[in-house]
Structures are given as structure tokens and as C-alpha cells.
C-alpha positions in Angstrom: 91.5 112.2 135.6 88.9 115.3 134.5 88.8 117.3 131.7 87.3 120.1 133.6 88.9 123.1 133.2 88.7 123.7 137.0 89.8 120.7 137.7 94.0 120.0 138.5 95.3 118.1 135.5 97.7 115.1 136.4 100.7 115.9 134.2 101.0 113.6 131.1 104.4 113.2 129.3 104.6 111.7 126.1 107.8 110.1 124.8 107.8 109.7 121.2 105.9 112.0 118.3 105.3 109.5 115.8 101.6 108.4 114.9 100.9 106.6 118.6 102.8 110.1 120.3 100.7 112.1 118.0 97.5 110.5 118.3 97.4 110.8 122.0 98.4 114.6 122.0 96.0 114.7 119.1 93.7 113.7 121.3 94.4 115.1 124.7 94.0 118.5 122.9 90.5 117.5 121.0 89.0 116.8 124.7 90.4 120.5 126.7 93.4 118.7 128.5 95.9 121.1 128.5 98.8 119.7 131.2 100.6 117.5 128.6 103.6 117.6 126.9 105.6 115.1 124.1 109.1 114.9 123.7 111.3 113.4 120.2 114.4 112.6 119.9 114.5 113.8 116.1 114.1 117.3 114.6 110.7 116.4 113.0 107.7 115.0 113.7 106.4 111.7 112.5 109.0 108.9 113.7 109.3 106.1 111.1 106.4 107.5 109.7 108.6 110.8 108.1 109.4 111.7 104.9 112.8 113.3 103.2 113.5 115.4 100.7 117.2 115.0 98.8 119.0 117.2 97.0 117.9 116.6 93.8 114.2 117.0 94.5 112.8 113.5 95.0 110.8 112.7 98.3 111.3 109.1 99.9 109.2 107.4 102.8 110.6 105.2 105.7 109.2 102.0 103.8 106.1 101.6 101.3 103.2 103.4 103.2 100.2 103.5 102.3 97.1 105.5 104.0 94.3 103.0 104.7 92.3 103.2 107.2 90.0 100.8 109.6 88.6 103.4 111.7 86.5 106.2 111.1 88.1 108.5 113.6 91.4 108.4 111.4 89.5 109.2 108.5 88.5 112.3 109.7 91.2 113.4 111.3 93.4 113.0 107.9 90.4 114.8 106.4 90.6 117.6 109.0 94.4 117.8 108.4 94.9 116.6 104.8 91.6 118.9 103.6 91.6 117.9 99.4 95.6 117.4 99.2 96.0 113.9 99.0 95.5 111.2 95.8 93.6 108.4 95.8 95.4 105.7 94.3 94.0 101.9 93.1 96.7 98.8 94.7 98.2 97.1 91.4 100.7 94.7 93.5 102.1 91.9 92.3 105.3 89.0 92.8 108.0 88.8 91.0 109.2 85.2 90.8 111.2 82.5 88.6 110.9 85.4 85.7 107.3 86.2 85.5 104.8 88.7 87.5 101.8 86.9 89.1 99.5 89.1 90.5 99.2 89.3 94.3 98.8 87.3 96.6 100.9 85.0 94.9 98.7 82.0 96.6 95.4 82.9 94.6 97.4 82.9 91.3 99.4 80.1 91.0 98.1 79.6 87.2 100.9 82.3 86.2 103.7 80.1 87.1 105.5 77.3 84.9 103.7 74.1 84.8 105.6 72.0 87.3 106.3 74.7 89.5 101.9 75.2 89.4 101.4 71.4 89.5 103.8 71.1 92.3 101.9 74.0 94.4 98.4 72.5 94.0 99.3 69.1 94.9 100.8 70.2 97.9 97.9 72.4 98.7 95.7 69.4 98.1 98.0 67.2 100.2 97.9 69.7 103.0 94.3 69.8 103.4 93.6 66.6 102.8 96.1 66.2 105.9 98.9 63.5 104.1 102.1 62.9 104.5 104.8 65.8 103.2 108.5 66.2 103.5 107.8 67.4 107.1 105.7 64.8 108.3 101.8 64.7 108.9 100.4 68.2 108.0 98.3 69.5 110.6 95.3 71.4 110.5 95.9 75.3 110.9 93.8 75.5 114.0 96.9 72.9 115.6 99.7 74.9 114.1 101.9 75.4 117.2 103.9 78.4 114.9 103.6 80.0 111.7 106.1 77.9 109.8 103.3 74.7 110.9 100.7 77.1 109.9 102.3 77.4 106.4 103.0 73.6 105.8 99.5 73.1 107.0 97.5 76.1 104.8 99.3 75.8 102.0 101.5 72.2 101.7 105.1 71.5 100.2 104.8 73.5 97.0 103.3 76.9 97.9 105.8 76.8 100.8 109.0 76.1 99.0 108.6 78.0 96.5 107.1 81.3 98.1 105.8 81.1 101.5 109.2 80.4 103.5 111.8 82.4 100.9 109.3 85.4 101.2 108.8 85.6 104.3 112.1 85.3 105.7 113.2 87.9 103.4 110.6 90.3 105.3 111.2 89.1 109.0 114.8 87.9 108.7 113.4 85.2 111.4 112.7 81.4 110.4 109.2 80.8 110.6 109.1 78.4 113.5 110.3 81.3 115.9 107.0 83.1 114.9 104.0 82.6 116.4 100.2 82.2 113.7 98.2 85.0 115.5 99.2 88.3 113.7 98.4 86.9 109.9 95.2 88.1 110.3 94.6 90.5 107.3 98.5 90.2 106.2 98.0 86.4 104.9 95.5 85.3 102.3 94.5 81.4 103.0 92.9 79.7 100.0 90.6 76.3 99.5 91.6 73.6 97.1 88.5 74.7 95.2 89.1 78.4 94.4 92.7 76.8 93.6 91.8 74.5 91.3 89.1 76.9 90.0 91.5 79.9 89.1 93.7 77.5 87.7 91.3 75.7 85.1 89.2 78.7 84.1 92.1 81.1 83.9 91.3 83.5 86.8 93.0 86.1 88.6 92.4 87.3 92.4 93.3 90.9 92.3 90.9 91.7 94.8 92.3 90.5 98.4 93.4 92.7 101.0 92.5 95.6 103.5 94.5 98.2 101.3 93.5 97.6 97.9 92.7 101.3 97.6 94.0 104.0 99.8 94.8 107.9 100.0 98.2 109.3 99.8 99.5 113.6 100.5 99.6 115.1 97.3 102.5 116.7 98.1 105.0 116.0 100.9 105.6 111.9 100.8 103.5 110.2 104.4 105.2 112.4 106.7 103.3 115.4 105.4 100.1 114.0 107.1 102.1 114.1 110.2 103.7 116.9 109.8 100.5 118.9 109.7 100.1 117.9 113.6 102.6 120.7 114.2 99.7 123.4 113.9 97.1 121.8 116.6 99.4 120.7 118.9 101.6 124.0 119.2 103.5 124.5 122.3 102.7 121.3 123.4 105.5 119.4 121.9 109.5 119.5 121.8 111.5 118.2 119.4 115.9 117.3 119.1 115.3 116.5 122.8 116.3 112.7 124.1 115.3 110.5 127.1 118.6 109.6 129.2 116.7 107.9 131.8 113.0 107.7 133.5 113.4 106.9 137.4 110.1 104.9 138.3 109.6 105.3 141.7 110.3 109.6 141.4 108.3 109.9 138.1 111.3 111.9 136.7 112.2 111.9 133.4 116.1 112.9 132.8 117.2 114.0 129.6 120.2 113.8 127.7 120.9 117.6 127.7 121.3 117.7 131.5 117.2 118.9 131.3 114.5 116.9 133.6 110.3 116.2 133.9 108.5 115.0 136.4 105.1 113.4 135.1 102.2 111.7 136.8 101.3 109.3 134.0 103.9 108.4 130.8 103.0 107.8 127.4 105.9 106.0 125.4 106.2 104.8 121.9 110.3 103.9 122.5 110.7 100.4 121.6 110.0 98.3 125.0 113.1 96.4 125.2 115.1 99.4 124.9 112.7 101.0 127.8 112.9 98.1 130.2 116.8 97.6 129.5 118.1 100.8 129.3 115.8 103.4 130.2 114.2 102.9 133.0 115.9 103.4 136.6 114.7 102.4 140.1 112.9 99.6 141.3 112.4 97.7 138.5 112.6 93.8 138.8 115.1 91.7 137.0 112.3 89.6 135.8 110.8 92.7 134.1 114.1 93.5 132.3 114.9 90.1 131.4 111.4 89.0 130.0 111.9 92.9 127.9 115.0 91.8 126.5 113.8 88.4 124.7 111.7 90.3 122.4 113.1 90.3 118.9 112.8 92.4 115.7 114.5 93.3 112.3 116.8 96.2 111.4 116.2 97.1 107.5 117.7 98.9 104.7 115.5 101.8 102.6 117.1 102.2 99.1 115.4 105.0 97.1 116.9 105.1 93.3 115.7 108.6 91.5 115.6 108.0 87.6 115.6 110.0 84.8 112.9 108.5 82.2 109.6 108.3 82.3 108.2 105.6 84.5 107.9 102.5 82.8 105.4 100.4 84.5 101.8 101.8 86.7 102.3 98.8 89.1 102.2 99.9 92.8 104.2 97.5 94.6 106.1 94.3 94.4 107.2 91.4 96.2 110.2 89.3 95.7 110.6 85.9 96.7 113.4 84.6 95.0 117.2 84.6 96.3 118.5 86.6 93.0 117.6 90.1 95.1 118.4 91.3 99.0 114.8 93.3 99.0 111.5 91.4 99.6 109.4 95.0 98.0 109.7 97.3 95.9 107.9 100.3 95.3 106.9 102.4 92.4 107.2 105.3 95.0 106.5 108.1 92.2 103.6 106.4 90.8 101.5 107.7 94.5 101.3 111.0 93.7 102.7 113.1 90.7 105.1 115.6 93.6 107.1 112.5 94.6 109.9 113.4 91.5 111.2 116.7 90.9 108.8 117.7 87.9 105.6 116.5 88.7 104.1 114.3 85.7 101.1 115.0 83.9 98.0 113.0 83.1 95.9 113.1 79.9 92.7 112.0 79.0 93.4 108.7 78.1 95.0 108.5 81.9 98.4 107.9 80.3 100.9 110.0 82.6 103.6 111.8 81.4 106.9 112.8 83.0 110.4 112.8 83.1 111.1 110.9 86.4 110.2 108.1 88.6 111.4 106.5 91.6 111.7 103.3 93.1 111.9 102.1 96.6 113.3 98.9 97.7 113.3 97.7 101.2 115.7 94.8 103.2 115.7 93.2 106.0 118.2 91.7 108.1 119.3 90.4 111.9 121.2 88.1 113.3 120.1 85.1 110.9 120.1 87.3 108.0 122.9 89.7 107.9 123.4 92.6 105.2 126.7 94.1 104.4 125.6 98.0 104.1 128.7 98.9 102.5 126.8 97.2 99.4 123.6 97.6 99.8 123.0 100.5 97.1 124.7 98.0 94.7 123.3 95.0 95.8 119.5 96.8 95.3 120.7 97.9 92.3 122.1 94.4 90.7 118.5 92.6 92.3 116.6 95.5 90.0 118.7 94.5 86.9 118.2 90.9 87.8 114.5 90.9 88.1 114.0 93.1 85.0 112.9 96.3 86.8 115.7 98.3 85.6 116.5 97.2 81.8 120.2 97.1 80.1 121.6 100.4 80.5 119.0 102.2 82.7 121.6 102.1 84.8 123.4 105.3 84.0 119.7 107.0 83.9 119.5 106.8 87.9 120.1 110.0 88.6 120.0 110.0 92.6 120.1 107.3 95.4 119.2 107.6 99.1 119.7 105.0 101.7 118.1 105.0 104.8 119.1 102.5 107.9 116.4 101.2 110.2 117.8 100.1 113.5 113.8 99.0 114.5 111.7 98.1 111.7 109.8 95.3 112.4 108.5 93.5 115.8 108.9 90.1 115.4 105.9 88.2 116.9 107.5 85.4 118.2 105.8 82.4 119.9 106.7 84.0 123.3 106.0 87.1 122.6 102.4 87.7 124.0 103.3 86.0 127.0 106.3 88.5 127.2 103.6 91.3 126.9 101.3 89.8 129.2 104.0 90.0 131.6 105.4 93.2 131.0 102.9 95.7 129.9 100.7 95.4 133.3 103.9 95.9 135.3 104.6 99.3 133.6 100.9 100.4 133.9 101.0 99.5 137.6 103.6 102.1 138.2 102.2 105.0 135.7 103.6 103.8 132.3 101.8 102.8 129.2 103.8 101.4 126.1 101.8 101.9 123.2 102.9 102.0 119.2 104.7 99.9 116.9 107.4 98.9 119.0 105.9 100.5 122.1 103.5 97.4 121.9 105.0 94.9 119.8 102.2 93.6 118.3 103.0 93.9 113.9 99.5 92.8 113.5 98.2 96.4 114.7 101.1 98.0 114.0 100.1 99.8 110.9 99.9 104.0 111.3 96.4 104.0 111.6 96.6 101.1 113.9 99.2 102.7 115.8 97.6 106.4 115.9 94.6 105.1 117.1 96.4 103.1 120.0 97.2 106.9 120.8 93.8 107.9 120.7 92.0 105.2 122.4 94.7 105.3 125.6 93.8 108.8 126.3 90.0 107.7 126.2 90.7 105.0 128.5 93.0 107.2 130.9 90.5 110.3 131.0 86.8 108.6 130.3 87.5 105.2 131.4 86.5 103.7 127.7 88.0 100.6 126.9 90.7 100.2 124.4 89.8 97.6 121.3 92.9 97.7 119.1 95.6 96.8 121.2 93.5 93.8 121.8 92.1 92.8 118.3 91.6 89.4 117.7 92.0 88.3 114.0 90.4 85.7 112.4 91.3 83.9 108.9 89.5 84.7 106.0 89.5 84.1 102.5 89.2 87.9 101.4 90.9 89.3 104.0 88.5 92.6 104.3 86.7 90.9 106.8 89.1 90.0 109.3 89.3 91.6 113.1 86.2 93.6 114.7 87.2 97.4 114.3 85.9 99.2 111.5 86.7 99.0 107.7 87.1 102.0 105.4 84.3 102.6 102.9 87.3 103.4 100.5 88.0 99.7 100.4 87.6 98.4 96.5 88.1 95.8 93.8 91.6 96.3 93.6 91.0 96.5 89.9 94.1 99.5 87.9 91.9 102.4 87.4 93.3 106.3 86.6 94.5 107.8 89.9 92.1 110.7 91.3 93.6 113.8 93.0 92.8 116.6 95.2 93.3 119.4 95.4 
């Protein structure tokens, strides 16, 4: 393909205008390509990445994003977009567990918890990588863990695992842990050593600072989808939105739509979820094999519950995680807390830093599937109940919520099962060989670069491999464990990156 103006442009149709969708277009524009063309289903831009507005004035995400970055080229493209209107907020996470908040990741701080729920984690850490016996046999070493649940016993021994590892992390993936293969931990999972264990717990220490996101930017005004929102300008005329894929025939390169409407294309871009594509979508000759090996991908649905209150915002915690069975969400966000426009009177900050305002929100997010089913009929009560149980929402706050908002993900996380990159490796070169690249969050299936920036850049970097022949990186990152967690994969780390430490929030603009 040439970017010469002279030159005849291949046509290049992009399904999808979330972060991946917009990051190619993004992209395709920034280099002179003009013969493309994306296509959404919704009425907005952004995908799971948009924001709403409801009636009463309160803006809610899709989920608790954050804007961290590990590449430069994001960077400046939200700085190109964003200009000054975004915050810049310091992480101040923590788990809520057995009635107490120990600071995240739970695994580093252990000291917070009661004394023979502590003893009981360190002596199975100790166990584990000493390599004795537990309650599920010889422990291996992490490097033989043949899934993540033998990765867990093996990092982190009995006690961590029963009383946080396994709980917590099927409330997130609604998967047991032995379906899921070790390799997308990466930065998500924080490892520790018997030494820094014993050391934070003798000495009294806290480790606040793990983690890739421990301080990131966030739209002043406008929730996460305002960043993508702002794509609309650049990318005018070349995108169309409320229109849906019926079917795309392989062997004519046509593209049929729903409302009767059809596209021929010489090379497809599409961020749809890939089991969806290879089942349902695609028409011609496609083999069985292809279809079948699509199909025994797996993922989670979840369940967004935003509750508006009326008070002033209690707490200046970011987010939380929730291990323990007395709730249905594994996080919670102190949505309000990212930027004062998030409520419908924006609070006020004074010189002390203490904020003041009328309103805050939270955000709580559930998963479920087939091994962890949610009634929905509930799940406003349900949130609310878990809030009241885990001391978020005190006696009587209750009748200060003043607004609730719901929102049901049918695809909201790609489970990486043990199979799963041998599913890839089997179905992503088929579709390239006839013109069509899967790229994004579901589009690739890979949750361990599945982040927006992650997923924007997959954007990017296809269009530089399709018109300048430069090799992709992030679809193919290979993570490594490390104690910190900054350090983890080979693409680039934002200088914004800090202690993790609560300081005053900063805006722009």
C-alpha cells in the first residue's frame, strides 16, 4: 500500500470506532491515506470506552478507567486532543476485606489484617516458596504453573490464596482459576518474596507504590469518552455511526449491512468480538475449523451500577477492591473524586486541598457467566446492600442517593484461558490470509494489552504495519514478573508514573 497521493489507495473499512477503530483512522488520516472509512453500530463514538450523562446531571464510565499510558504516541495524541482539560489524579486504591481497608495490593500488606488471618498468609507464603506440602499437594514453582490457579498456590501459598487470591479473582473473571492460563498477569499481579513479607510485617510498612497506573490523567469534563469523543473533529467524513454489520462475505470482500446498505473493501479492520466474527459474521468459505476453534473463546458479561448521592463525598480513596462474599462487585469506584464535573455541581478545592461539594458518586462493577450467574432484576439492590455491608454507604445514606444508573455489558472481559493463545495462533493468521485483521479488546483477546491505550495503539501500529511494513510490538508483548510491576513488558512507560503516595489533585484547564 502507498501513501502517495498519486498513488490508488486499496480501500480500508474499519468495523468498530472504539479506541483500536479510532486509533487506526487516527492514524490512516495522520499519514495522507484518504480511501478509508469506519463504521459503529452505536450513535457515539468510543465503544466501551464512552461515557453517559443521566438526567440528573452525573456522568458514569463503562467501568473504572483510568488514562495511563505506556507509549509516548498516546501521550501526545491525548495532548493534541485533550489540550489542558484533563486532571491529574494520584491512585489511592485499596481492599476492603474481613472489615478493615488494607492498602493495595492486598499481598504487600498483609500486616493490616487480624492476626491469624496475617499468620496464616505468611506461613503459606513461606510454605509456598519453600516448595512443601499444602492442601493442594506439592506447591510448584511459578515458572511450572501449568494455569493461574497453580501459579497462585505456588506465588503466594494456602493463606494468601484462600483468603484473597481465588475469592477476588473469580469475582473479576467469573472463571475458576484453573481454566486461565499465567501469561497475562504481567503488570496486573504483584508477586512478593518471603523477605519483603516478613519485612512489612515486622517493621510496620505499607506498599502503596506498585503498579503501572499509580498516577494518571483523566477529561476535566466529559467522563473517558470525552477523549474519544474529540476524534469526531479529525476524522470528519470518514466515519459513520448507528450503522450495523449484518454479514462480511470473504471471498467477495463485501460488507452487508443491516439496513439493506453494502461495502466492498480491500483490507478490513475489525474490533467486533472474534467469536461473534467467526460465528456469525462472516459468510463464504470459511472453514469449520476456523469457526469452531472461534467459538471456544470465553469471556465475562458485567453489570455497571453508578449510585449519584447527595452529600459531600466522604472518603478521597480512588478505587476499591472486594474480595469477600458479603458483596456481588469486586470494585468500586469513587467515580466523582476524578475530576470535580463528574456530579452535577462541580466541588471546590481550598487551600488546605480539602474539596468541597454537594455530591459524589460511586461506581461498582460485577461480573458474571455461566459459573457465576447475576439476577439483574437485583442488581441495583444487591450493589446497594454490598455498599451498606462493607461500610461505604453508612446507616441512612441510603435515602441520600439521589440517582442510579445501570449499565449491562454483554462483553466485558476476554478470558485468557489456557487455550486461548493457541486459539489465536490458529485463527488470527487465517483472517489476515484472506484481508482481515482482528485487533482491540475483544478483537484480539488478549486482557493483558487490552487496556485503551493498549488497544488504541493496536490501531495505530496495524496501519504502520499495513502501509510502512513496520512491525507491530503490542499485540505481541511478552510480560515478565516483577516485584514493582513498572517494569514489566518492553514498550514504553509514562514519565507520569509516581509513588502512588495521596497528594492534592492538579487540573487543567
Amino acid at each position: 500500500m502507498s501513501t502517495s497521493p498519486s498513488a490508488a489507495q486499496p480501500r480500508i473499512v474499519i468495523i468498530g470506532a472504539g479506541p483500536t477503530g479510532l486509533g487506526a483512522a487516527y492514524r490512516l488520516k495522520e499519514l495522507g491515506y484518504a480511501n478509508f472509512h469506519m463504521y459503529d453500530r452505536h450513535p457515539y463514538l468510543g465503544g466501551l470506552s464512552h461515557s453517559f450523562v443521566d438526567p440528573v446531571g452525573f456522568t458514569w464510565d463503562i467501568g473504572g478507567h483510568v488514562m495511563f499510558s505506556h507509549y509516548d504516541y498516546y501521550d501526545k495524541c491525548f495532548d493534541t486532543l485533550m489540550g489542558n482539560d484533563y486532571t491529574l489524579n494520584d491512585r489511592e486504591s485499596w481492599v476492603r476485606m474481613m472489615g478493615r481497608w488494607v492498602p493495595y495490593p492486598f499481598q504487600n500488606n498483609i500486616r493490616h489484617l487480624p492476626p491469624q488471618a496475617c499468620y496464616e498468609c505468611l506461613s503459606g507464603l513461606i510454605k509456598a516458596q519453600l516448595g512443601s506440602q499444602s492442601a493442594r499437594g506439592t506447591t510448584k514453582h511459578h515458572s511450572e504453573a501449568a494455569n493461574f490457579g497453580e501459579f497462585i498456590d505456588a506465588v503466594f501459598g494456602e493463606g494468601i490464596a484462600k483468603h484473597f487470591m481465588r475469592p477476588y479473582n473469580f469475582k473479576v473473571w467469573a472463571h475458576p482459576p484453573e481454566m486461565m492460563n499465567k501469561q497475562w498477569i504481567g503488570e496486573r499481579v504483584a508477586v512478593i518474596d518471603v523477605e519483603r513479607a516478613l519485612k512489612n510485617v515486622v517493621l510496620g510498612l505499607d506498599d502503596f507504590g506498585w503498579g503501572p497506573n499509580n498516577r494518571f490523567k483523566f477529561p476535566l469534563k466529559g467522563g473517558t469518552g470525552e477523549f474519544y469523543h474529540r476524534f469526531a473533529k479529525p476524522l470528519a467524513g470518514h466515519f459513520t455511526l448507528q450503522r450495523t454489520v449484518k454479514s462480511i462475505d470473504v471471498d467477495a470482500k463485501l460488507i452487508t449491512f443491516a439496513d439493506g446498505g453494502a461495502e466492498r473493501y480491500d483490507t478490513l479492520i475489525t474490533a467486533m468480538p472474534l467469536d461473534v466474527l467467526c460465528r456469525d459474521i462472516l459468510k463464504g468459505e470459511v472453514p469449520a475449523t476456523i469457526r469452531d476453534a472461534a467459538c471456544r473463546l470465553r469471556h465475562s458479561s458485567g453489570y455497571m451500577v453508578g449510585l449519584g448521592l447527595k452529600r459531600p463525598c466522604p472518603s478521597t480513596k480512588s478505587w476499591m477492591y472486594f474480595p469477600d462474599s458479603d458483596s456481588p462487585f469486586y470494585r468500586v469506584t469513587y467515580l466523582s473524586n476524578y475530576s470535580p464535573f463528574m456530579t452535577p455541581e462541580p466541588y471546590t478545592t481550598d487551600a488546605s486541598g480539602r474539596r468541597n461539594g454537594r455530591f459524589y458518586s460511586l461506581l461498582c462493577e460485577t461480573s458474571c457467566s455461566e459459573f457465576k450467574p447475576v439476577d439483574g432484576s437485583r442488581i441495583v439492590e444487591d450493589t446497594i446492600k454490598g455498599l451498606e455491608n462493607s461500610g461505604l454507604l453508612e446507616p441512612g445514606e441510603r435515602d441520600d442517593i439521589v440517582s442510579t444508573w445501570t449499565y449491562h455489558a454483554d462483553y466485558s472481559y476476554p478470558t485468557p484461558t489456557v487455550d486461548r493463545d493457541a486459539i489465536l495462533a490458529q485463527v488470527i493468521p487465517w483472517l489476515e490470509s484472506r484481508g482481515i485483521y482482528s485487533r482491540g479488546r475483544f478483537g484480539m483477546w488478549k486482557y493483558e494489552v487490552a487496556n485503551t491505550d493498549h488497544t488504541l495503539m493496536q490501531g495505530v501500529e496495524l496501519v504502520d504495519r499495513l502501509l510502512n511494513n513496520v512491525p507491530e510490538k503490542t499485540i505481541g508483548l511478552v510480560y515478565t514478573i516483577t516485584d514493582d510491576g513498572r517494569q514489566a513488558a518492553t514498550h514504553e512507560r509514562s514519565p507520569l508514573a509516581g509513588s502512588g503516595e495521596k497528594r492534592v489533585v492538579e487540573m487543567k484547564g
